[in-house]
N, C-alpha and C positions, 0 to 999 in steps of 0.2 A: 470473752475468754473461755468460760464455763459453761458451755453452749452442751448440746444435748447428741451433735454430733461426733464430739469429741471421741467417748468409750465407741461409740461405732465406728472410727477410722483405727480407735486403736484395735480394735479385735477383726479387722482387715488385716490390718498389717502383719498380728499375729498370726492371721490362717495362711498368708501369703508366704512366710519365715519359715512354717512349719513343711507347708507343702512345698517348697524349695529343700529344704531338709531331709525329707523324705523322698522326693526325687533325685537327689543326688546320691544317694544312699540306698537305691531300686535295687542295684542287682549283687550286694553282698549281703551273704547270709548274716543269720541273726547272730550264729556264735562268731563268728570270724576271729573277734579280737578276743585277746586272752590276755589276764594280767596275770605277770609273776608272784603278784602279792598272794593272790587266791590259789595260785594252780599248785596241786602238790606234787607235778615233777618238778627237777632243781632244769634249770633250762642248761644248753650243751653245755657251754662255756665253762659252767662250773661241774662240768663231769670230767675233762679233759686235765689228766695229773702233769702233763707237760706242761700245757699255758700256764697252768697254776705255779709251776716251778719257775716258767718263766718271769710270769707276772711279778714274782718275789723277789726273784734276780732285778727284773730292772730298777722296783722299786728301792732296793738295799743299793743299789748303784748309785740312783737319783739321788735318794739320802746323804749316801757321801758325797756326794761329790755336790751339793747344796752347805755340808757343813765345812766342806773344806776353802768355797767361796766365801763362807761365812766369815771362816778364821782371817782367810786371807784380807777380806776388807776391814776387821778388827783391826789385824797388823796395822796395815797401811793408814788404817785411821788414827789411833791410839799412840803408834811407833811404840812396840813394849822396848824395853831396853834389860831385855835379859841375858 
């Protein structure tokens, strides 16, 4: 089991993983990818004051109308007698 060829197929397999890795990835540049976390522009999305009013609008809509199913299966479960 412990034979002497072992770490030698595994450091195969690793150059072979690696160099797949690397040719797949040949012809984009180094920066390409950009994360939000680090970059200190805010990205579009969050520059556009309409989405943002929109985004609020839908979400205040969603709200209600999640708490009004809410009530509604309260009702129907419960039957208040008010």
């Amino acid at each position: 089991m412990n034979n002497w060829f072992a770490p030698l197929q595994w450091l195969v397999f690793l150059a072979l993983w690696r160099m797949s890795y690397e040719t797949a990835n040949i012809n984009k540049p180094a920066n390409s990818e950009k994360s939000f976390l680090i970059e200190k522009t805010l990205p579009r999305e969050a520059c556009n004051p309409r989405e943002k009013e929109w985004t609020e609008k839908a979400i205040k809509k969603y709200a209600d109308a999640q708490e009004k199913k809410w009530q509604n299966w309260n009702e129907a479960m419960f039957e208040r007698s008010d």
